[in-house]
N, C-alpha and C positions, 0 to 999 in steps of 0.2 A: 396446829393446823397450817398447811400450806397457804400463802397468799401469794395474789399478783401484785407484784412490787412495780410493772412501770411497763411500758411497751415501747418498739421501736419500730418504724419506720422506713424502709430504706427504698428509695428510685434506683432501680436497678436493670439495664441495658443492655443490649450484645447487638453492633454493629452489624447485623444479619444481610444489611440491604447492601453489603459492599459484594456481595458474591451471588445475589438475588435469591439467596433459601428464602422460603416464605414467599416468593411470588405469585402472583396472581391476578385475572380482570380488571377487577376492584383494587388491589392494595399491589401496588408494582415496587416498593423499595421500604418496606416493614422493617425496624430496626426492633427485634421479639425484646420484651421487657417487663417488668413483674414490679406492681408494685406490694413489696416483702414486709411481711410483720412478722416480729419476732417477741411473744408475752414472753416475759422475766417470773420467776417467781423466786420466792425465800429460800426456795430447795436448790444450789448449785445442780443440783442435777436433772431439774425438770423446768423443761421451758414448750414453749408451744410455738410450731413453724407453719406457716401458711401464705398464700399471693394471691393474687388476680393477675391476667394477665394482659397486654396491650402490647401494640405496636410501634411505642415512639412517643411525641409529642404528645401531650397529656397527661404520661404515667404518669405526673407529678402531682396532678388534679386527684387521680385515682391513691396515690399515698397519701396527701393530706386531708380528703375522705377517709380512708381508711383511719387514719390517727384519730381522726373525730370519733369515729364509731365506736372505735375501743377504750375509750377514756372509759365509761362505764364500769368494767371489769378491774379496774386498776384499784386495789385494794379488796375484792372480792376473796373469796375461799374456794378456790381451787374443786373442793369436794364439793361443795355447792354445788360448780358450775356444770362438774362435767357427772355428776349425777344425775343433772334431769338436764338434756343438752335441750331440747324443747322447750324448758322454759326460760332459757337463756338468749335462744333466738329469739324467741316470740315477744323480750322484752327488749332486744335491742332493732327487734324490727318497727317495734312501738312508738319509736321516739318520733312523734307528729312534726317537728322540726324539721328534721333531715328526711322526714319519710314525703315530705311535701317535695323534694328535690326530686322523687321518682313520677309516682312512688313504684316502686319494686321494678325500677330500669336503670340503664345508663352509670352514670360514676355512684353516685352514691348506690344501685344496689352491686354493683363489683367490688365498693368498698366492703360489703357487709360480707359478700363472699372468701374474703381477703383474710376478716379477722375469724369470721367463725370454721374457717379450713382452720384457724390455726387453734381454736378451741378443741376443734374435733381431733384433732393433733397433738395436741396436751392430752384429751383423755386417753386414746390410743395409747401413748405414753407411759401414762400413769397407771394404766393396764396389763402396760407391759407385751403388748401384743400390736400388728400390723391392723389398720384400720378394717379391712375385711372382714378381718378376723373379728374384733371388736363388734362388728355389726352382725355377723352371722350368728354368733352369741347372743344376741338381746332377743326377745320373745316377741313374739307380733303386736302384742300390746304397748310395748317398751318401744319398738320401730315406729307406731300408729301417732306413737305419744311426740313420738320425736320430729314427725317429720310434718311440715307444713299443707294442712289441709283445707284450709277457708278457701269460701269460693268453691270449692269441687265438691260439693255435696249433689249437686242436679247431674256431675258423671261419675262421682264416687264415693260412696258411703263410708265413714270408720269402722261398718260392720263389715261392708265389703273390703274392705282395705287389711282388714284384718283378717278378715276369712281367705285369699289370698296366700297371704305368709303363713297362716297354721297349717294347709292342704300341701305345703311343702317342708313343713319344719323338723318332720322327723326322718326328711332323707337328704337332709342336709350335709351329713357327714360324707352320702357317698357322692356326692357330685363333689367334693374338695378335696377328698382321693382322686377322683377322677382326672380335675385340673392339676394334682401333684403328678399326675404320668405325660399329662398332654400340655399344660400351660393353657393359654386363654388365646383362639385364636387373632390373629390381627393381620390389619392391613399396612401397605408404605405408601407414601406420600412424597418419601424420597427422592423419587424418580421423577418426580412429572411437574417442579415448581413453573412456572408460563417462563420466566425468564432465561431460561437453562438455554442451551445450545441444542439441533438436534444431535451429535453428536454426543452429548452429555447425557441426554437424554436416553440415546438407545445402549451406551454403557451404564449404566444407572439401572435399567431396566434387565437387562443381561444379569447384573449385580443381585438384583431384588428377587430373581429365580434361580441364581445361585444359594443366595440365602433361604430358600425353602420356602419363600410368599408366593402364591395362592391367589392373591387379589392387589390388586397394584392401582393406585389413583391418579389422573391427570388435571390440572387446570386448562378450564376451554375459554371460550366466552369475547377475546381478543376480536382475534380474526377469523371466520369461519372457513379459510384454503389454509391458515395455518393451523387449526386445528383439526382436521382431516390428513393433513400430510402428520401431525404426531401422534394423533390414533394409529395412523397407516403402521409407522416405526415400531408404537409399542405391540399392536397387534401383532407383527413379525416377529418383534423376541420370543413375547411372552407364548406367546400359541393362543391355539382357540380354547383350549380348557382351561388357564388362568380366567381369572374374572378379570375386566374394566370397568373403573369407574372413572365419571368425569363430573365435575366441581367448576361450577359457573361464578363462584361467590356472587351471587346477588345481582348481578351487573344487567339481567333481561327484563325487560317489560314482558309481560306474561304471553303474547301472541309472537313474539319475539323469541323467544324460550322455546314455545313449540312446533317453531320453523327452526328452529338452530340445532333443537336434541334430536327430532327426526330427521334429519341431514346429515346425522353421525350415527343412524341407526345400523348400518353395515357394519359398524364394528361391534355390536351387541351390546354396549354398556352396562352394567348390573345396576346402576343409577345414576340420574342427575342429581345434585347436589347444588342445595342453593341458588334451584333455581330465578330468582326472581326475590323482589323483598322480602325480606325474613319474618317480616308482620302481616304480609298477606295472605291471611287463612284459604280464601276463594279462589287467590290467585292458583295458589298451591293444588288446591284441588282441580283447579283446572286445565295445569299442568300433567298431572298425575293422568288423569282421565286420556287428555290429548297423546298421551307422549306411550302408553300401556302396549307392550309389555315393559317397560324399560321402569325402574321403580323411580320413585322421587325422594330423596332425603335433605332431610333439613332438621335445625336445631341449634345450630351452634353460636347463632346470635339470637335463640329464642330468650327473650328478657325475661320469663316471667311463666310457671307450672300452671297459669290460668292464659296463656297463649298456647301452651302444649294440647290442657285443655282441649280447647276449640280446634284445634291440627285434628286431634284424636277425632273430636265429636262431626267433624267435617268429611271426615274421609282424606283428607291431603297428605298423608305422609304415608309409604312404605316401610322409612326406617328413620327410627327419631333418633336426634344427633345432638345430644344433650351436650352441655359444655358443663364441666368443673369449675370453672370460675364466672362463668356467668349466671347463673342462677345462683342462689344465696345458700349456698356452700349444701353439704348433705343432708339437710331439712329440707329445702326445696326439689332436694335431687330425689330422696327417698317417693315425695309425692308423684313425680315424675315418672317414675320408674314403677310405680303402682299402677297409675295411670296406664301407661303403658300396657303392662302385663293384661289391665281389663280389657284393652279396645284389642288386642296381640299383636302391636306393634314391636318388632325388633327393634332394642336399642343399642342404637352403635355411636358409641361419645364421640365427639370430637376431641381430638390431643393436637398432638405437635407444641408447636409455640416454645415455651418457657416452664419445662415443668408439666406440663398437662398429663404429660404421659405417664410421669410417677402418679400422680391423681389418679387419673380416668382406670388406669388398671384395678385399682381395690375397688371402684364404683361398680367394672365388670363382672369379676368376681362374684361380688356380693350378690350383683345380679342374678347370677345364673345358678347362684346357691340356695338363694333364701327366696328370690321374687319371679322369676321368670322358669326356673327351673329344665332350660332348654337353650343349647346352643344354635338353632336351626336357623339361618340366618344369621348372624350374628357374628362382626367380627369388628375389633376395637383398633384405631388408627395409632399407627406408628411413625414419626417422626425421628430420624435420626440425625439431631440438631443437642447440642445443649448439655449433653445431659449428665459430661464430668463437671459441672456445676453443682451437683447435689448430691450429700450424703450418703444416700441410700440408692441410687438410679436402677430406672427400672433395667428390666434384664430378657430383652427379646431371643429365641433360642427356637431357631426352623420355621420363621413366620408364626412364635408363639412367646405370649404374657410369661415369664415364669415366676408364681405365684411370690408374693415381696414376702421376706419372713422378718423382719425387721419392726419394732416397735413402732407406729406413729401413720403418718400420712405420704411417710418419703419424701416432704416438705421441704426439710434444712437445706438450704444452701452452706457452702464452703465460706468461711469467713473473709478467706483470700480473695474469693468472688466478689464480694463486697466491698474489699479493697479497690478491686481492680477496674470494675464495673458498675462502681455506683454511680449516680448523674447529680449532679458535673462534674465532680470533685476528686470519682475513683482515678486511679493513674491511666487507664487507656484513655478516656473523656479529656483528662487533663491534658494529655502528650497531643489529642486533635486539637484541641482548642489551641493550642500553643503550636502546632503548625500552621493552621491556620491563619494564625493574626501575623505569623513571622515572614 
């Protein structure tokens, strides 16, 4: 029998905020970084890759959570674990110590999301097949079993949850034909970081309809003349049949929000984004309500599938913006995504960052295969930041996903990256540091 021999660890960093990618309202100088866990096992040839992901100062909190979390597993059987992936989480979500720290928010549940991407990574693996795939194959009882349901019985029943995935399960195959001629649509985010130049900004954009995108995203939220003069810019590349979106990250108080998004209503937005706190359900809704036709999305610092929950049962969201490393790894995603499907909310993940985007693609996928069974709506963010860092990277092709065929979760990082990149110690870290003091 295979075992887990031992886990690792690693704070890993990419200088982002020297060129301002990832800017934004809220977070003007993000340095994207991943706290990386890597299960070992007996087998030279199977190991399990996964992260969380953050912006800088902390990740370090967030990897010595994560190493807590996963002590557990170390010495476990492999077949065990990734046999009933259900009851792996539900035992590492258990532990009253570390669950006291949340519970199911913040570092310690980014930790939990850190190590069981990288379980769910291992069994993919061990499968032999691309996470997607691995999940498009399990039966609706086997998904039901797996995926985190407490709490959601008053909006979601296991009978419904399951009746859901069986009314799609035997046209499964032809929607991944489907995604093998088309890929999975998406969006960039490329184009529009707040800190860009407008100059940058409207080659960027030029760029992003070169490349065959469709729907292009901007940071607003700053200044309100400066955000109207780079609507104005993208409006003029892209044209009026491209979609707009605009992305507030959090930064409005809710009357605030809907003096700011109606003020940018001439250039048609397809959504705000973030508008306002990420845990104001009311607020959200009253957003939504104020700001119509213009839709409202949000998710990507939803902490917790009992805050989606309440978005769902509230009316506040147009398109749920689930994050891969924020919620606790594909148990809590899978509930989400059910959710989802029952209230027919469009789910459109959040990527970018470090890696999200190899995630978030098989999350879509599966989506639109086994749970949602509809792309209407729907288009998953792309980021083009990072991404000769990993293994397997995803693989955008005409403003589209093209389906990963690769064993796992697209997880692995480059070992060299780890070298080079790890904090403090990799050689880039180390060459700052030592300018620095010199």
């Amino acid at each position: 029998m295979t075992v887990i021999t031992g886990v690792e660890v690693f704070d890993v960093r990419f200088p982002t905020s020297l060129t301002a990618d990832g800017s934004d309202a809220m977070n003007k100088d993000g340095d994207y970084s991943a706290a990386y866990v890597v299960l070992h096992t007996d087998d030279p040839d199977l190991s399990g890759y996964g992260f969380t992901f953050t912006i800088g100062r902390g990740n370090d909190l967030c990897a010595a959570a994560a190493e807590q979390r996963a002590q557990p597993l170390i010495g476990r059987e492999v077949e065990e674990l990734t046999t009933d992936l259900g009851a792996i989480y539900r035992e590492l979500q258990s532990d009253s110590q570390l669950r006291w720290l949340g519970p199911e928010k913040g570092v310690i549940h980014l930790a939990l999301a850190a190590v069981m991407n990288a379980v769910w990574d291992m069994a993919a693996r061990r499968a032999g097949k691309p996470l997607w795939k691995l999940l498009a194959e399990m039966t609706p009882e086997k998904l039901v079993d797996a995926a985190d349901m407490r709490y959601l019985s008053d909006a979601l029943t296991r009978e419904e949850a399951v009746s859901i995935l069986r009314n799609l399960e035997g046209t499964r195959s032809e929607r991944i034909a489907r995604l093998e001629e088309t890929g999975y649509p998406s969006y960039t985010t490329s184009a529009g970081w707040l800190g860009y130049s407008d100059d940058k900004l409207r080659t960027l954009c030029q760029e992003a309809v070169d490349a065959g995108y469709q729907h292009i995203k901007l940071k607003v939220g700053a200044n309100l003349q400066d955000d109207i003069r780079r609507c104005s810019i993208a409006r003029e590349v892209i044209g009026d049949e491209a979609h707009l979106m605009i992305d507030a990250n959090q930064v409005w108080d809710v009357p605030e929000a809907i003096t700011w998004v109606n003020a940018l209503a001439d250039f048609k937005p397809l959504w705000i984004e973030e508008p306002t706190s990420p845990d104001d359900v009311l607020g959200h809704a009253a957003v939504r309500k104020a700001v119509a036709p213009i839709g409202v999305a949000s998710g990507e610092h939803g902490m917790n599938r009992v805050l989606f929950k309440q978005m769902f049962q509230a009316g506040a969201l147009d398109y749920c913006q689930l994050d891969s490393c924020r919620l606790g790894s594909v148990n809590e995603i899978l509930a989400v995504l059910l959710l989802a499907a029952k209230f027919d909310v469009p789910v459109c993940p959040h990527a970018g960052g470090v890696g999200l985007c190899e995630l978030v693609q098989h999350l879509s996928i599966f989506d639109y295969v086994a749970v949602s069974g509809s792309l209407e709506g729907r288009v998953t963010e792309f980021v083009d930041h990072l991404h000769e860092h990993f293994v397997d990277p995803c693989l955008v092709r005409d403003g589209a996903y093209v389906l990963p065929a690769q064993p796992g979760y697209s997880a692995q990082m480059y070992s060299q990256t780890l070298v080079e990149f790890a904090y403090p110690t990799g050689s880039y870290w180390a060459r700052s540091h030592d300018a620095v003091g010199s």
